[in-house]
N, C-alpha and C positions, 0 to 999 in steps of 0.2 A: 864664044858669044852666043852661038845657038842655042849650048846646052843652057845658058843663064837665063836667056827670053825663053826657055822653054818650060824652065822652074819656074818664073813669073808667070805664065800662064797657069799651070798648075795650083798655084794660089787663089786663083781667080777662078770665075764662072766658064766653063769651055765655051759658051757663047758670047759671053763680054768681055773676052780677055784683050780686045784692043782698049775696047772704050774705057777700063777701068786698071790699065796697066798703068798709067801717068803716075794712080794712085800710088800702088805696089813700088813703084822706083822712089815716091818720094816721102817714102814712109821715115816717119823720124826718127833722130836717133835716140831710141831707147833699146834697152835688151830685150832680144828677141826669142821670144816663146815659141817653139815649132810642134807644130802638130800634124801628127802621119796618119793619115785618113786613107782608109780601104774598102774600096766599092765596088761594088757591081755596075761597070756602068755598058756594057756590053751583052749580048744576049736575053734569056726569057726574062731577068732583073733588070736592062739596062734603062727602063722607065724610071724605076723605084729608086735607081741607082742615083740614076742624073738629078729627082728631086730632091733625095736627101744632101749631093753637092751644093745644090741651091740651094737653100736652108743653113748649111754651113757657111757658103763664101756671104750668104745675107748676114748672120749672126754675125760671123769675125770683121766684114765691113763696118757693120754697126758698132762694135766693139773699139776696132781701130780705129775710128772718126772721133774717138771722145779725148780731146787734148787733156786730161788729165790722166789719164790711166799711165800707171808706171811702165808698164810691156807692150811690146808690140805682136800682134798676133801672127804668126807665118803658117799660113794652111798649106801644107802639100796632099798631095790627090793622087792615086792612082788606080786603075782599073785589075780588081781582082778577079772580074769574070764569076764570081763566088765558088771559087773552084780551092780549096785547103792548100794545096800543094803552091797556088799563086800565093795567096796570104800568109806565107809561109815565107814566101821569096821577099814579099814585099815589108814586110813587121821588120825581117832582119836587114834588109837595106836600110831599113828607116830606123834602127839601133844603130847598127856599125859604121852607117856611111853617112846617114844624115845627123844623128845623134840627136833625135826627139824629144821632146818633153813627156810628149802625150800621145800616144796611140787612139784611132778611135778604127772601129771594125764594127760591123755591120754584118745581121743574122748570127746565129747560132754555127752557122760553118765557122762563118770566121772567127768569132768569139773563142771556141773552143781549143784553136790554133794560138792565137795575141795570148789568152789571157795565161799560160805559163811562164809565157816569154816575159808579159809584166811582171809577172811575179819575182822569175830569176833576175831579172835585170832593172829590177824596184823601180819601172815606170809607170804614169798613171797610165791606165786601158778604161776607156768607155764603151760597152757594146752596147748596140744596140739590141735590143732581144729580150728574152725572161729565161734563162739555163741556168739553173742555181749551181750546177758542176765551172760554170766562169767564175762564178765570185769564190776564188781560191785563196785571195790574199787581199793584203789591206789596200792594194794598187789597182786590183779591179773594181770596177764601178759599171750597174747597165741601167735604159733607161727605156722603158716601156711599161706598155699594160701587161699588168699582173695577171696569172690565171684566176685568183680572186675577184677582180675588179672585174674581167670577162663575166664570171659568172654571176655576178652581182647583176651588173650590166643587162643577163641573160632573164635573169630572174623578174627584174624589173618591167624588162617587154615585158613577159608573158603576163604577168598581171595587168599590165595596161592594157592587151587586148583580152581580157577574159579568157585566158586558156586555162582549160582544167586539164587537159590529156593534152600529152606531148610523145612526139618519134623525134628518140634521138639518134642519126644516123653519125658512126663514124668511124672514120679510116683508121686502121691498123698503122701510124706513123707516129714518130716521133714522141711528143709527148702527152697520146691522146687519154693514156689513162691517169695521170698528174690532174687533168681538166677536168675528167668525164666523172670519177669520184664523189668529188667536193661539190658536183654540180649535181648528181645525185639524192646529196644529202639535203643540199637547200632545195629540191623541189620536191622532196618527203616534207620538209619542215615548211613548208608551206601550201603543203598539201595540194600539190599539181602531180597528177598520174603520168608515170612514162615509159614505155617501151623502147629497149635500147636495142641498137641494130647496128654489125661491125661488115665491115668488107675491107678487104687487101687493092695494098697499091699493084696497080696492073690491071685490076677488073674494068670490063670494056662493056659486059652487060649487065644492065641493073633494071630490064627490064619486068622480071619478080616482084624484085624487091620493092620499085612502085606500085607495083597491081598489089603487093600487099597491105602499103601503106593505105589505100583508095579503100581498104574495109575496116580501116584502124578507127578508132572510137576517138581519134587525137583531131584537137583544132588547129594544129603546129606537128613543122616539123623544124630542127633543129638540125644544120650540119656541118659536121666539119672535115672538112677537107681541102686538097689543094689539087693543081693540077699534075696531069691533066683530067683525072678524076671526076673533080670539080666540074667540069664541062660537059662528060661525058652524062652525069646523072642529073645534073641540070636539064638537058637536053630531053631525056628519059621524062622528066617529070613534066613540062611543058610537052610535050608528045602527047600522053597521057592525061593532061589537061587535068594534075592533080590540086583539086576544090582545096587548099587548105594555107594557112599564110607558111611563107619558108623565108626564113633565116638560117643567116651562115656565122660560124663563130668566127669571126675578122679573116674567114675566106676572100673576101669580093676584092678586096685593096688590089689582092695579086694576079686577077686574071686580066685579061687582055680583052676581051668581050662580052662588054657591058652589054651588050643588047638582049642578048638571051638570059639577064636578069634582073630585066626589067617591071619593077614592082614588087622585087623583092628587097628584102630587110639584111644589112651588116650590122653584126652586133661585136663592139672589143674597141679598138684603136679608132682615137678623136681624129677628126676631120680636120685638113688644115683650112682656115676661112679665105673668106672670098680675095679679103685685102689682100692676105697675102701671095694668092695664089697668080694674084694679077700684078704684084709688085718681084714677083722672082722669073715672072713666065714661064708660068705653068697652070695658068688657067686654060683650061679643053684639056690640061694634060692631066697622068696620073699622079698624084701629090701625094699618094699613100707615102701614111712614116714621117713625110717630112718634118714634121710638127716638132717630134721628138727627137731630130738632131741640130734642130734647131735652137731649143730649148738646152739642149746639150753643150752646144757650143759659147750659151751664153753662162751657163754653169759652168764650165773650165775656166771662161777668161773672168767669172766672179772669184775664184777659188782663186787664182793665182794673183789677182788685184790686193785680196784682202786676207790670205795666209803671212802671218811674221815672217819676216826674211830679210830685217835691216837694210832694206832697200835693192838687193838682191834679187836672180829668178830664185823661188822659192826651192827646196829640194821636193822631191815626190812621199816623202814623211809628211812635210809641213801642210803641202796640200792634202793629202787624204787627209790629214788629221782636223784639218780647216773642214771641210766638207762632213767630217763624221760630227763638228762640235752642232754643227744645225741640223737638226731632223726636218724641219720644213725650209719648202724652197716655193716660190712664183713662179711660173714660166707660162706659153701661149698658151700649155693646155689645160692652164689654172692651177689648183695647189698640187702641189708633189711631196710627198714626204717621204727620206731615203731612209732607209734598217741599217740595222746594226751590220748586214752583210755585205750593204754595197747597192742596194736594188732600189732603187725609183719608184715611187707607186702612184699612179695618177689616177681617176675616173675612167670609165668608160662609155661609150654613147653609142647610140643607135643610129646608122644611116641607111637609107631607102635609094633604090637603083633609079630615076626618073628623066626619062629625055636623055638616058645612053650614058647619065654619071653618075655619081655618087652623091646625093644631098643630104642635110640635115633632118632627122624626124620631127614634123613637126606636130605633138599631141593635139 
């Protein structure tokens, strides 16, 4: 009995899981679509973690209230810590023990873990993230801002506030030269001057490197990084009281304090709005991301709604196959159009740190 009110929880909001368990028990009988969701809901992610859960248990609520839908949506949850070696634990409990339809993982950790396991074992995988090494097969699917659409995004500022000279500072990680490239090319082809500047994770002083920036000929600086980094050079720059506008490439979502960047500019991943943020509670909180697993979970429960399958759950062919025949899709953060690979592509937009959070730019 425990282990089953425990799984019913797990479906549900970790905060509303009384109020909204009535639901869960009197879910009707239709066949049941299971979906194994892998979060971070603990440690330096468990912000980012817990709002993209909400986002989810909102979508599949929403989803499961419509008396017409042939399936019933079953969200299970578990806390990856975003640690590989957990996501690992948890992908294959949710093959072998719970026998899933649909995996969803979250970051590029865990992405990189599910998305074989989809592949051998012909399930759909949604990650969240942009690693083109995930889309390995016809079962993986991701759904974020593109490095394209970043740098669009990028470009976009800078013309809006008259920059002709830019400092692009950035971190030795991941996948800063995929970004830094193409971002390169469009600001030659639009003729904005830039000096690029790299530092290693682990660097603790960068106090140079902004006495540099302060004799740079640049009206912007541009950076990307994460933490704890991100913090450190931040810090450095405000010290320093450097005169010039600063933007982060979809840095700000993940830091923890907002106050020290304040008046500064996030450029990459859409904002989740206000409605919402006050209808999942997570308004004062951090909402980064959520938008896009939102939007995610209402794309899985379309795909299996309206894949053929003689009235059947669909098999994991018929959905991919359903999802590749439409290249555009609706969702909260407006139109999305998926590739030929599997990858999502949405807009990007600009937000401004003000009063300790994250708001819309308003031109």
């Amino acid at each position: 009995m425990k282990k089953l009110l425990l799984s019913l929880c797990m479906i549900l909001s970790l905060t509303a899981c009384k109020d909204e368990q009535k639901e869960a028990t009197s879910a009707p009988e239709k066949p049941v679509v299971k979906i194994g969701t892998s979060l971070p809901l603990t440690g330096n992610m468990g912000a980012i973690g817990y709002a993209a859960q909400q986002a989810l248990v909102a979508a599949f609520n929403e989803v499961n209230s419509n008396p017409n839908n042939k399936f019933y949506y079953q969200l299970l949850i578990e806390n990856d810590q975003m640690e590989a070696k957990l996501v690992n634990n948890i992908a294959n409990k949710y093959i072998y023990q719970d026998h899933v339809d649909v995996l969803i993982s979250f970051f590029s950790v865990a992405g990189r873990v599910v998305a074989p396991l989809a592949a051998q074992h012909k399930i759909i995988n949604f990650n969240f993230g942009y690693s083109p090494e995930v889309l390995q097969s016809k079962y993986n699917f991701q759904n974020f801002t593109t490095f394209n659409a970043e740098n669009d995004a990028t470009i976009n500022f800078l013309k809006s506030k008259n920059v002709q000279n830019v400092d692009l500072l950035f971190q030795n990680i991941g996948a800063a030269d995929q970004l830094l490239e193409p971002l390169k090319e469009l600001l030659e082809q639009n003729g904005i001057g830039y000096e690029v500047h790299r530092f290693n994770k682990g660097e603790k002083d960068f106090s140079i490197l902004v006495a540099k920036l302060q004799s740079s000929p640049s009206q912007a600086v541009v950076i990307y990084a994460f933490e704890p980094e991100e913090d450190i050079l931040t810090k450095e720059i405000r010290l320093q009281k450097l005169d010039k506008i600063i933007a982060y490439n979809d840095g700000l979502p993940m830091t923890n304090n907002y106050e020290i960047y304040e008046g500064y500019y996030n450029i990459g991943s859409i904002m989740l709005p206000l409605e919402q943020q006050k209808a999942w509670g997570l308004e004062g909180k951090n909402s980064a991301y959520s938008i896009y697993m939102y939007d995610t979970g209402k794309i899985i429960a379309e795909a299996y709604e309206n894949a053929p399958s003689a009235g059947k759950i669909p098999t994991s062919d018929e959905v991919s196959d359903y999802l590749h025949s439409r290249s555009q899709y609706k969702g909260l953060v407006g139109d999305l159009r998926l590739d030929e690979r599997g990858q999502f592509h949405s807009r990007g937009e600009t937000t401004i740190v003000k009063d300790g959070k994250m708001s819309l730019l308003e031109e």
